[in-house]
ROTISE-989912 format. One record per residue (C-alpha): y, z, x; residue number from 1. Coordinates in steps of 0.1 Angstrom, whole numbers, plus 5000, padded with zeros to 4 digits. Example, Ala and Ser with C-alpha at 12.3 -4.5 7.8 and 13.67 -1.06 7.14 Angstrom:
2
+------+------+------+-----+
:    v :    w :    u : num :
+------+------+------+-----+
: 4955 : 5078 : 5123 :   1 :
: 4989 : 5071 : 5137 :   2 :
+------+------+------+-----+
***
This chain:
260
+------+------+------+-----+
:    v :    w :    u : num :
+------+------+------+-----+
: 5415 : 5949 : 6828 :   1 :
: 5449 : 5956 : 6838 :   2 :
: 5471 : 5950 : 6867 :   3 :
: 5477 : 5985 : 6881 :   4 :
: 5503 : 6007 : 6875 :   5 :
: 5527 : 6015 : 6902 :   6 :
: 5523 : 6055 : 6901 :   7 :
: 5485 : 6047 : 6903 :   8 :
: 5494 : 6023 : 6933 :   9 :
: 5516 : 6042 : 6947 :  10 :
: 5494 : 6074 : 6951 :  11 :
: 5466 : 6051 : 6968 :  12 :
: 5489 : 6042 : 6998 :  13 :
: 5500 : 6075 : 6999 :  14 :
: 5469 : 6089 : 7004 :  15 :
: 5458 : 6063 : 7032 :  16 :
: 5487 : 6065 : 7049 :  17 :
: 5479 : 6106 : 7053 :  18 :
: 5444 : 6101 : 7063 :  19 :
: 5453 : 6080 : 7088 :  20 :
: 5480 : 6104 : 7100 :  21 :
: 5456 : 6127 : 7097 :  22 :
: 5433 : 6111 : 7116 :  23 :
: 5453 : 6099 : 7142 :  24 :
: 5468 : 6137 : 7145 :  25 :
: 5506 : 6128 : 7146 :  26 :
: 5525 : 6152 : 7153 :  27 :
: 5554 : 6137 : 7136 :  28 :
: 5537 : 6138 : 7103 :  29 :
: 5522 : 6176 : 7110 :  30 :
: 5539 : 6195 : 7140 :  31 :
: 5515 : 6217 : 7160 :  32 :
: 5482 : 6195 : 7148 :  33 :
: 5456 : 6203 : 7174 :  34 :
: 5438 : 6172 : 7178 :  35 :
: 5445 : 6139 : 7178 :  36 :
: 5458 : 6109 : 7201 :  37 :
: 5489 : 6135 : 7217 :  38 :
: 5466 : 6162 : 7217 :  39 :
: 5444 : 6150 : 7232 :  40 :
: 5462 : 6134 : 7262 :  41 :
: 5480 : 6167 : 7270 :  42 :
: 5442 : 6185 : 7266 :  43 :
: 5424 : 6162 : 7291 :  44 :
: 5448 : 6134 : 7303 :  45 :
: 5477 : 6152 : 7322 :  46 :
: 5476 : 6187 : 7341 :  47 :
: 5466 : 6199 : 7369 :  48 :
: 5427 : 6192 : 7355 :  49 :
: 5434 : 6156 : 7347 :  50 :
: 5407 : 6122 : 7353 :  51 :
: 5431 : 6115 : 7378 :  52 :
: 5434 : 6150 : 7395 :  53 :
: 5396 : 6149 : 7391 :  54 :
: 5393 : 6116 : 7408 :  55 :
: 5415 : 6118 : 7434 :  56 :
: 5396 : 6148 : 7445 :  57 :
: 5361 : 6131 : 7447 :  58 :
: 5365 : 6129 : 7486 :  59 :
: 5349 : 6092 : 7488 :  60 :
: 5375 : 6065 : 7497 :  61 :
: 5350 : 6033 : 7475 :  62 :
: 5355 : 6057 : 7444 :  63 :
: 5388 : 6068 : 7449 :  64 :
: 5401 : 6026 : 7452 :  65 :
: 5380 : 6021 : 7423 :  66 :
: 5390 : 6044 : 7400 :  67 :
: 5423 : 6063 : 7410 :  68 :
: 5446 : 6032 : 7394 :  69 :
: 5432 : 6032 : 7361 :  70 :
: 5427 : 6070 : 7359 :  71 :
: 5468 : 6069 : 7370 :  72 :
: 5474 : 6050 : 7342 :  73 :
: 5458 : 6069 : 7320 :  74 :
: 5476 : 6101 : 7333 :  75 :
: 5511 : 6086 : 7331 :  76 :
: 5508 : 6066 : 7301 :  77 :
: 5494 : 6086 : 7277 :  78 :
: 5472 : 6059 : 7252 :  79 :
: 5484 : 6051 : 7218 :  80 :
: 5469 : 6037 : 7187 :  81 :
: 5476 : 6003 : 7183 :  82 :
: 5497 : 5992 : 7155 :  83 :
: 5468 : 5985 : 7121 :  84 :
: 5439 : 5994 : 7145 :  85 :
: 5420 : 6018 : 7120 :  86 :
: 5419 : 5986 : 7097 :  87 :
: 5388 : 5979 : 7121 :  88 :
: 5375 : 6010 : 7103 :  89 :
: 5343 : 5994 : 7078 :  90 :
: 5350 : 6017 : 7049 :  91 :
: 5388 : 6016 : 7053 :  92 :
: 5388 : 5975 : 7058 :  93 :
: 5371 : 5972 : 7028 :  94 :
: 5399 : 5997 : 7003 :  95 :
: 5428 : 5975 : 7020 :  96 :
: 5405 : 5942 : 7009 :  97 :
: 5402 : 5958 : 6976 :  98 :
: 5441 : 5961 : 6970 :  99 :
: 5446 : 5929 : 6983 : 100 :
: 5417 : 5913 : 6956 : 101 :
: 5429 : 5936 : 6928 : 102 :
: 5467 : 5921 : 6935 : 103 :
: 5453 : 5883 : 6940 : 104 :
: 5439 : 5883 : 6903 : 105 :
: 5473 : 5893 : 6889 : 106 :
: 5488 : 5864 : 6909 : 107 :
: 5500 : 5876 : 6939 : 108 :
: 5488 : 5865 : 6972 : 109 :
: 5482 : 5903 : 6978 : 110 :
: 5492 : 5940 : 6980 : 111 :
: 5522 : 5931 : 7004 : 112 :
: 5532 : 5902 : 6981 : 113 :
: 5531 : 5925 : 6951 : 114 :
: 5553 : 5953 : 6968 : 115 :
: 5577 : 5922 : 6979 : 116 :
: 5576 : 5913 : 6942 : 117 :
: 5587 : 5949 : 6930 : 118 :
: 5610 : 5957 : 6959 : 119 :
: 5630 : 5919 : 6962 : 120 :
: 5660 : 5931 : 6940 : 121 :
: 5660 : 5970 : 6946 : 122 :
: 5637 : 5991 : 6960 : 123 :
: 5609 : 6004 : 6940 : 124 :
: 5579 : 6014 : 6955 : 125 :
: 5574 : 6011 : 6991 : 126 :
: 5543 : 6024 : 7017 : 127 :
: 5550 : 6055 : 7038 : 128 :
: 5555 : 6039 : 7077 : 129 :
: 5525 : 6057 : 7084 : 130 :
: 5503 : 6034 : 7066 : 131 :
: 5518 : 6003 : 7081 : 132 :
: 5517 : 6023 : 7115 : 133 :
: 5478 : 6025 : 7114 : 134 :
: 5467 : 6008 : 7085 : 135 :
: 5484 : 5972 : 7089 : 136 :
: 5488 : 5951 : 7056 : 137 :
: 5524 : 5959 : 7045 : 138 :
: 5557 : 5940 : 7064 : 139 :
: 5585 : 5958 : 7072 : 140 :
: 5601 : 5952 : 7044 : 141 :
: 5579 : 5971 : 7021 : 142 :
: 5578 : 6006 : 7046 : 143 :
: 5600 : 6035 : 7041 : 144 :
: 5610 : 6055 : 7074 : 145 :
: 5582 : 6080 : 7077 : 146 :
: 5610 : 6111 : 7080 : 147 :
: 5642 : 6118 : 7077 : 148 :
: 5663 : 6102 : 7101 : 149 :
: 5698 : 6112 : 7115 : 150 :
: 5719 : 6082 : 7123 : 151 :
: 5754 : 6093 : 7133 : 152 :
: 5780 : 6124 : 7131 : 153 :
: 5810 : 6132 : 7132 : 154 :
: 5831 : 6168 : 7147 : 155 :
: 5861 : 6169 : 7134 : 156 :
: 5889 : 6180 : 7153 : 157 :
: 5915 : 6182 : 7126 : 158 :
: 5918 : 6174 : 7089 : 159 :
: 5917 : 6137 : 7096 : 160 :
: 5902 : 6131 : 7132 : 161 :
: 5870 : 6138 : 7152 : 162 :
: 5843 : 6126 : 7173 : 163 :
: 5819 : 6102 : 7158 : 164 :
: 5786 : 6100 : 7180 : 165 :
: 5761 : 6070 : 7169 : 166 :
: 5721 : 6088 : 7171 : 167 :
: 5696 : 6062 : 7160 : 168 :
: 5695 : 6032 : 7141 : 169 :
: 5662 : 6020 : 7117 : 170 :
: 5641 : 5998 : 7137 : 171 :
: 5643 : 5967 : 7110 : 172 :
: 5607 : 5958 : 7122 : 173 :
: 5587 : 5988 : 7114 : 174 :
: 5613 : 5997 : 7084 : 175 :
: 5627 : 5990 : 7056 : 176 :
: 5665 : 6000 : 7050 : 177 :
: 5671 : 6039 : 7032 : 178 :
: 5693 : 6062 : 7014 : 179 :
: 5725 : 6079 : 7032 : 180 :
: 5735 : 6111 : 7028 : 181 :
: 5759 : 6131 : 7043 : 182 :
: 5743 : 6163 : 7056 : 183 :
: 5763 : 6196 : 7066 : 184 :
: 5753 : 6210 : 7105 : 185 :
: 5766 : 6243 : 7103 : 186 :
: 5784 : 6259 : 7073 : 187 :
: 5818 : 6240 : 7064 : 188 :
: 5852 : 6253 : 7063 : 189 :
: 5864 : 6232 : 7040 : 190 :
: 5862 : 6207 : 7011 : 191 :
: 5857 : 6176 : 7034 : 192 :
: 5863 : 6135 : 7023 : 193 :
: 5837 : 6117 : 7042 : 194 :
: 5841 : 6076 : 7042 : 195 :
: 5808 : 6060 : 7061 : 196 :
: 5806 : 6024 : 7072 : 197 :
: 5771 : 6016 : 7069 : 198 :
: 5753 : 5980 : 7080 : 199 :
: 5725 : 5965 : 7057 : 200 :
: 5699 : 5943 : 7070 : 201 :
: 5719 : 5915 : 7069 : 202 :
: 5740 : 5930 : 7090 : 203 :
: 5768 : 5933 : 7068 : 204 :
: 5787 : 5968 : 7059 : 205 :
: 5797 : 5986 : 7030 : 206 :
: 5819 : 6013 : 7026 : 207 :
: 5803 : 6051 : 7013 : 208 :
: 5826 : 6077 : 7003 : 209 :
: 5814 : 6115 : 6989 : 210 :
: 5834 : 6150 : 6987 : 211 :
: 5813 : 6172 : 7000 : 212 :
: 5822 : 6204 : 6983 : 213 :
: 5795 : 6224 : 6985 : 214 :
: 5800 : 6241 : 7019 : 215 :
: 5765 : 6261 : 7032 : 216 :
: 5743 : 6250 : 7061 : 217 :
: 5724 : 6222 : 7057 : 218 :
: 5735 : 6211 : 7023 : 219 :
: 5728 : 6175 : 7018 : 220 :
: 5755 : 6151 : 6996 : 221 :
: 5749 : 6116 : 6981 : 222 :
: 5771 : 6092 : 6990 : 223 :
: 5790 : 6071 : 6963 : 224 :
: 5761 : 6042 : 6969 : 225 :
: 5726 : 6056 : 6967 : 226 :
: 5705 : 6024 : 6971 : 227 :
: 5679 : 6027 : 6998 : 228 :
: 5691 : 5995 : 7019 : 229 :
: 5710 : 6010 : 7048 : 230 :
: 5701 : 6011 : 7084 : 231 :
: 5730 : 6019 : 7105 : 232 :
: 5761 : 6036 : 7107 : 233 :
: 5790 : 6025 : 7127 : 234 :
: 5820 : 6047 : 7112 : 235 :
: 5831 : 6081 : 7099 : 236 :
: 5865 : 6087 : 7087 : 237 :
: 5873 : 6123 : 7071 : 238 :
: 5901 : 6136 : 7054 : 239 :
: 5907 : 6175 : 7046 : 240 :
: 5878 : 6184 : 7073 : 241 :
: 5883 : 6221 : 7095 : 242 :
: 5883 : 6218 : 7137 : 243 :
: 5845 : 6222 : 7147 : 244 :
: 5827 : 6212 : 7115 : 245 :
: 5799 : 6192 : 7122 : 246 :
: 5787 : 6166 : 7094 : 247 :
: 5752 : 6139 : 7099 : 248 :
: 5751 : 6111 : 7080 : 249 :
: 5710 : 6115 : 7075 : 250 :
: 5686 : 6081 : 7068 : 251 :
: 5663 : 6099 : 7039 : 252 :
: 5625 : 6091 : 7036 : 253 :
: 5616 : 6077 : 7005 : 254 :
: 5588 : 6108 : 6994 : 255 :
: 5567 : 6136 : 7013 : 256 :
: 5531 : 6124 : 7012 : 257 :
: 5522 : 6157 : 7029 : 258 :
: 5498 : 6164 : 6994 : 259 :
: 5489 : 6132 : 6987 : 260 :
+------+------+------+-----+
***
């Protein structure tokens, strides 16, 4: 018996992580799913028909007090699945238990330890945040963003100036860092120089550079540095840019589980 392989590995987590989104019915994973935790709360939770609509209409002051707060709550605050909770799942407890045993005979304390073990130098195979979302098990360290994530832009406003605009940063406890690239929001009218400053985990910076030369809509260029360890962005130079063109510097996901 062998250890497994990490394609073989790596199509296991991929196909928990989109049952549980599955599951779950995020819409970030599937847009327009019709069930599910968000679903769900805009079907029966909020409205004009919702508990606490319903409640607050009973027209008996003891059952108003008594349940008018809690159907509030439930109203306003939309619930969410916990972080790991469908590890409480029998059949599901029992795969992630099976990982981590299959893992512990090859010496590693389990699955997360393994992925640690291929990821500690450069990223190599990492769980979709999805399964760490509602599965549990894997650190932050071994999740990939579960989409693509835009972390800054820049409008130019001549060949060499415009207005950089910081969107998002990766949240360093759910994630681990990604892959830049330097996407086009509109078409380009011009061969543009792009340097990014982009901050690792450690929070130190690197310099990126690309020539994006390819000029249509949405176009995506990799930045000189391709490793998937960056998290933020806090600079965009460009040099040989046209007034109004609109660049992202885009955080990519590691793989589309969406056929897992």
């Amino acid at each position: 018996m062998a250890l497994i392989a990490d394609n073989d590995l790596q199509s296991i987590l991929d196909k928990l992580a989109r049952f549980a989104s599955l599951a779950v019915g995020d819409p970030n994973f599937v847009a327009g799913l019709n069930a599910g935790f968000d679903a769900a709360s805009a079907a029966v939770l909020t409205g004009d028909d919702s508990i606490a609509t319903l409640v607050l209409g009973l027209d008996d002051l003891d059952q108003e007090a008594d349940l008018l707060p809690a159907a509030r709550d439930l109203s306003e605050n939309n619930p969410t699945p916990p972080t790991g909770f469908l590890i409480s799942v029998k059949e599901i407890s029992a795969m992630l238990t099976a990982l981590d045993t299959h893992c512990k005979r090859y010496g590693f304390k389990g699955l997360d330890d393994r992925l640690t073990a291929l990821n500690s130098s450069t990223p190599t195979l990492r769980a979709h945040g999805f399964f760490r979302r509602y599965l549990g098990r894997v650190t932050a360290g071994n999740s990939f963003i579960p989409s693509d994530m835009a972390l800054a832009q820049i409008v130019a406003t001549g060949a060499t100036t415009g207005t950089f605009t910081h969107l998002a940063t990766i949240d360093k406890s759910s994630y681990a860092g990604a892959k830049l690239v330097a996407k086009n929001v509109g078409a380009l009218g011009s061969t543009t120089g792009v340097t990014v400053t982009a901050k690792k985990a450690d929070g130190t910076t690197q310099s990126l550079t690309a020539s994006i030369s390819t000029l249509t809509d949405g176009h995506e260029t990799d930045l000189s540095v391709t490793t998937m360890l960056f998290y933020d962005v806090t600079a965009i130079a460009i040099t040989g840019a046209t007034s109004g063109n609109h660049i992202n510097i885009v955080a990519k996901t590691d793989r589309d589980i969406s056929a897992a």
